[in-house]
C-alpha positions as CSV (number, residue, x, y, z in Angstrom):
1,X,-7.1,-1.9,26.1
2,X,-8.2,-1.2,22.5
3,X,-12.1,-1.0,23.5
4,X,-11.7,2.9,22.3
5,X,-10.3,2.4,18.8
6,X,-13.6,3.6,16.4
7,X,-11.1,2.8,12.8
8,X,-8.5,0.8,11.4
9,X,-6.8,2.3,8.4
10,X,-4.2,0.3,6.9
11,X,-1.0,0.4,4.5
12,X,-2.1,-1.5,1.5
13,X,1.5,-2.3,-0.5
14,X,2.8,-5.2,1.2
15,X,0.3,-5.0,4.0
16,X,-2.8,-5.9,2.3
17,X,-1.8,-6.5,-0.8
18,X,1.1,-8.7,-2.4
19,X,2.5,-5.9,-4.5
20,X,5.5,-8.1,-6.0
21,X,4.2,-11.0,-7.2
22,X,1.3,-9.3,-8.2
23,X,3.1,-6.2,-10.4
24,X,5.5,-9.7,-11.9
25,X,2.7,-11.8,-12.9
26,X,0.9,-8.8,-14.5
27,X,3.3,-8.0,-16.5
28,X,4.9,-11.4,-17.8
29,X,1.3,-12.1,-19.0
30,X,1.2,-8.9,-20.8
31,X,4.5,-9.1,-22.1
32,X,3.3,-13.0,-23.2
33,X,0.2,-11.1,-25.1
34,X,2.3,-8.9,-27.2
35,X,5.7,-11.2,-27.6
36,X,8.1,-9.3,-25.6
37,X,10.8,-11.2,-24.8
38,X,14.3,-11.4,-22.9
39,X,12.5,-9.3,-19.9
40,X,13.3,-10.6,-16.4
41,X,9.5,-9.2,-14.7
42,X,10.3,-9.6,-11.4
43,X,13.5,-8.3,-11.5
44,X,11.4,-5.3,-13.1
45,X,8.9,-4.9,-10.7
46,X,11.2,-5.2,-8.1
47,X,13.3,-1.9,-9.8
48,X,9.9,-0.2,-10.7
49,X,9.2,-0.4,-6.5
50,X,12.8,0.8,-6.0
51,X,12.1,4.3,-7.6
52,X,9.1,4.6,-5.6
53,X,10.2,6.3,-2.7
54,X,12.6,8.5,-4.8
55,X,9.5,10.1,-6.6
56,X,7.4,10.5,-4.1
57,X,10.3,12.5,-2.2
58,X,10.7,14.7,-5.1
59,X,6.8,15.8,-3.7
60,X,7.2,15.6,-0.3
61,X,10.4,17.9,-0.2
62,X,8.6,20.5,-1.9
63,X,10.6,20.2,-5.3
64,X,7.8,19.7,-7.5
65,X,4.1,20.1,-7.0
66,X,2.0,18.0,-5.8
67,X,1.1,15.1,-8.7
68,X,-0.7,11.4,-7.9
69,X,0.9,8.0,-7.3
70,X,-0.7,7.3,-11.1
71,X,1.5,9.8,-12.6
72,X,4.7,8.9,-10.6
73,X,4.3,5.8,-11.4
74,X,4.2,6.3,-15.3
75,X,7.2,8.2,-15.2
76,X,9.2,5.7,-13.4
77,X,8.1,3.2,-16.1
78,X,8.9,4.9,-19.1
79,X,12.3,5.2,-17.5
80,X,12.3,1.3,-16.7
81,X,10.8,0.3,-19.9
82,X,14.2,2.1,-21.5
83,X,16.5,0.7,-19.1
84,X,14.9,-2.9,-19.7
85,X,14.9,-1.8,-23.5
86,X,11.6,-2.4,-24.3
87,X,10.6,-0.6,-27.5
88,X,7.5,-0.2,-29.6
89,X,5.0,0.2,-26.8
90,X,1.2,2.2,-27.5
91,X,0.4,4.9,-25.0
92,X,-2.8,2.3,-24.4
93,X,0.0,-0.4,-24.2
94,X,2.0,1.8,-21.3
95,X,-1.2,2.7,-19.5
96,X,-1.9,-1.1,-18.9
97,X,1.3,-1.8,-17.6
98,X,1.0,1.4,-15.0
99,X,-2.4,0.1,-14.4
100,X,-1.0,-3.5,-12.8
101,X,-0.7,-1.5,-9.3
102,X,-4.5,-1.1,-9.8
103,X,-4.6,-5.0,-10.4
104,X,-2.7,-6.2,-7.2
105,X,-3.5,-9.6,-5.0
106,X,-4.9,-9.4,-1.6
107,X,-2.7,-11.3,0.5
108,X,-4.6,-14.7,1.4
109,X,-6.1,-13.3,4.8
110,X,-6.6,-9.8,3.6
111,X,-10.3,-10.1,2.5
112,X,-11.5,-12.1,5.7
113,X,-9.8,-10.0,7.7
114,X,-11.1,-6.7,7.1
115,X,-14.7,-8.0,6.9
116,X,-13.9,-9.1,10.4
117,X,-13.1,-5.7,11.4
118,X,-15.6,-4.1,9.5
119,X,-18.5,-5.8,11.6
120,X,-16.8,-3.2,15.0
121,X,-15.0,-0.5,13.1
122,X,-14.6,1.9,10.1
123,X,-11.8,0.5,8.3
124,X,-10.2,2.3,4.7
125,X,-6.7,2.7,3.4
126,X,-4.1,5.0,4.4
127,X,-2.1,4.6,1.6
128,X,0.4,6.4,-0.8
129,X,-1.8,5.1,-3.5
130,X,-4.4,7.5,-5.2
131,X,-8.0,7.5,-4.8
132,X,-9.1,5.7,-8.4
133,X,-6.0,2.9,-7.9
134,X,-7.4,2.6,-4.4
135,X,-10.5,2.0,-5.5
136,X,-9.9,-0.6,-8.7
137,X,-7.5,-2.8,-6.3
138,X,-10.9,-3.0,-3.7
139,X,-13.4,-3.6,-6.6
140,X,-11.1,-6.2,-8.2
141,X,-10.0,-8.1,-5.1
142,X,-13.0,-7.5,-2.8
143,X,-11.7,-5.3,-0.2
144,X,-14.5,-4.2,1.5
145,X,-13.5,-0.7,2.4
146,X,-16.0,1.7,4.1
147,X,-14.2,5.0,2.2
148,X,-10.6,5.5,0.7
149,X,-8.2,7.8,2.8
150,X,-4.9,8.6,2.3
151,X,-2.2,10.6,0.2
152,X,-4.5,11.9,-2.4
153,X,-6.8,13.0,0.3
154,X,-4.9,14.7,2.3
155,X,-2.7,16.3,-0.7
156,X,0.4,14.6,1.3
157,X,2.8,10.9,1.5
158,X,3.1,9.2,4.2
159,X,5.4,9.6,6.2
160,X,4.1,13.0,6.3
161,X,2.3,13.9,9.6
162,X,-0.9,15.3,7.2
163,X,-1.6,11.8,5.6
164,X,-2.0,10.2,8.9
165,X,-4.2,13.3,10.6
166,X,-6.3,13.8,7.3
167,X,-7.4,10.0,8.1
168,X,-8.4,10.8,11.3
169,X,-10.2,13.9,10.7
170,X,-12.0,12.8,8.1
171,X,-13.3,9.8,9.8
172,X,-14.3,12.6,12.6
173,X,-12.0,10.7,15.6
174,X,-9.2,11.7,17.5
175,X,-6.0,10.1,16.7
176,X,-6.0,7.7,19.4
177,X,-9.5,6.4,18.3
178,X,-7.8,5.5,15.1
179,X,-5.3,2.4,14.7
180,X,-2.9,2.3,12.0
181,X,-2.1,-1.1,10.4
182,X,1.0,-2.0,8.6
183,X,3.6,-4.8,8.0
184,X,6.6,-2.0,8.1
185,X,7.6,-0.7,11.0
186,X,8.6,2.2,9.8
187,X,5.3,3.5,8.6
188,X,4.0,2.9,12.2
189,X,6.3,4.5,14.0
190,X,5.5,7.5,12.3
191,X,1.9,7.6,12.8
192,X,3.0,6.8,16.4
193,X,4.3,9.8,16.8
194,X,0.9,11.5,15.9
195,X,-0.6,9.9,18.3
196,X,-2.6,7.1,16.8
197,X,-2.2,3.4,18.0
198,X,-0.5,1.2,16.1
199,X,-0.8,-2.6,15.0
200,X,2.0,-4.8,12.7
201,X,1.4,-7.9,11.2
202,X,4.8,-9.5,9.2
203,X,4.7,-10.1,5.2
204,X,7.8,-12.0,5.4
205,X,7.5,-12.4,1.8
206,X,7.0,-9.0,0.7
207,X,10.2,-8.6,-0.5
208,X,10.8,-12.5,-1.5
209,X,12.5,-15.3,0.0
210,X,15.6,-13.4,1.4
211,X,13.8,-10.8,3.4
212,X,15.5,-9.7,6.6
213,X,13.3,-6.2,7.2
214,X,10.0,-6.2,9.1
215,X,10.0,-9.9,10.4
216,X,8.5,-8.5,13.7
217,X,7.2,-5.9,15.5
218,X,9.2,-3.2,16.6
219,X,7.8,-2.7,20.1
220,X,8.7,1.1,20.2
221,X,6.4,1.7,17.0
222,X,3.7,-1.1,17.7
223,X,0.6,-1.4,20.3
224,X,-0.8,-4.2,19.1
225,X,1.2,-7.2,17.0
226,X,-0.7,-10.0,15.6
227,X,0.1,-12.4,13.3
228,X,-2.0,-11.4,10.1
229,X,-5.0,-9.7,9.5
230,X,-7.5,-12.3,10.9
231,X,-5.5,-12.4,14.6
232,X,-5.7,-8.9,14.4
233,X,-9.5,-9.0,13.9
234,X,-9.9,-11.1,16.7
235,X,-7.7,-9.2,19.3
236,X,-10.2,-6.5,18.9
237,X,-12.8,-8.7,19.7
238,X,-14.3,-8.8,16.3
């Protein structure tokens, strides 16, 4: 059924890689090094993922040029690092913390996984990340990409129909020679609709112990569910 799929591009936040923990750890480690106290991290990483989806809106709707995930990011943390009340910070200081989305875990199957894959198809982000955070997160957790795709590539974030076509015509394939890989539903159905196929595997923990969103696969959006990146490896017979 999926003998025609040439590439499997993939969401990396909370698909690939455990974003939450990750971003919380980071930064209670940092904050250890320089004695900043009273600072709940997870609570802040948690809030620095909320204004996420605002910023990137704030590009996709046309009301500001186009500007990386780096620089969104920055700007939601100087606003959290004021809410939070955390004062005498360097600009190197600041630029560590933005960098912790550079410095992110692979999820535990993540790495076996794609190297799976990689042995019967091109496999690369499609992510709302940037190229050089792309790149860092794959050097420092091994993730053995054969190129980086996505939002800074095509100039556009997902959900916009050009991130998910920019993948495909970069890789040189038609869109339904291309799956699309996520743990959110939502992100599938969209590339759905441009025609690529579509495979979900749940991060029940994504959002911590009391998520109810993206347990399982939303048959509408999904082709192929699996269980994590390893089952979905093997269902296409690598």
């Amino acid at each position: 059924m999926f003998s025609d799929v040439k590439a499997c591009i993939f969401d990396v936040f909370g698909s690939v890689a455990d974003w939450r923990g990750s971003v919380s750890r980071d930064l209670a480690g940092f904050a250890k090094e320089k004695g900043i106290e009273g600072v709940d991290w997870l609570v802040f990483a948690v809030e620095w993922r909320k204004l996420y989806q605002p910023a990137m809106e704030e590009v996709r709707s046309g009301r500001r040029s186009w500007e990386i995930l780096d620089t969104l990011h920055r700007e939601s943390l100087y606003k959290l690092l004021d809410r939070f009340g955390v004062r005498g910070l360097s600009g190197a200081d600041i630029e560590h913390m933005n960098k912790a989305w550079h410095r992110l875990d692979p999820w535990p199957d993540a790495v076996q996984g794609l190297t799976m894959l990689k042995r019967r198809v091109a496999i690369a982000p499609c992510s709302n990340g940037n190229v050089a955070l792309m790149v860092n997160m794959a050097k420092r957790a091994g993730l053995p990409w054969d190129c980086i795709l996505g939002a800074e590539t095509a100039r556009a974030y997902k959900p916009m129909p050009r991130c998910y076509l920019s993948a495909c015509e970069m890789l040189g394939l038609q869109p339904h020679e291309v799956m699309m890989c996520a743990a959110h539903n939502n992100d599938l159905a969209h590339a759905k609709k441009q025609g690529l196929r579509t495979a979900f595997f749940p991060r029940p923990t994504e959002h911590g112990p009391g998520q109810t969103t993206d347990l399982a696969a939303d048959p509408a959006a999904v082709d192929l569910p699996a269980a994590d990146i390893i089952d979905l490896a093997r269902e296409l017979g690598c």
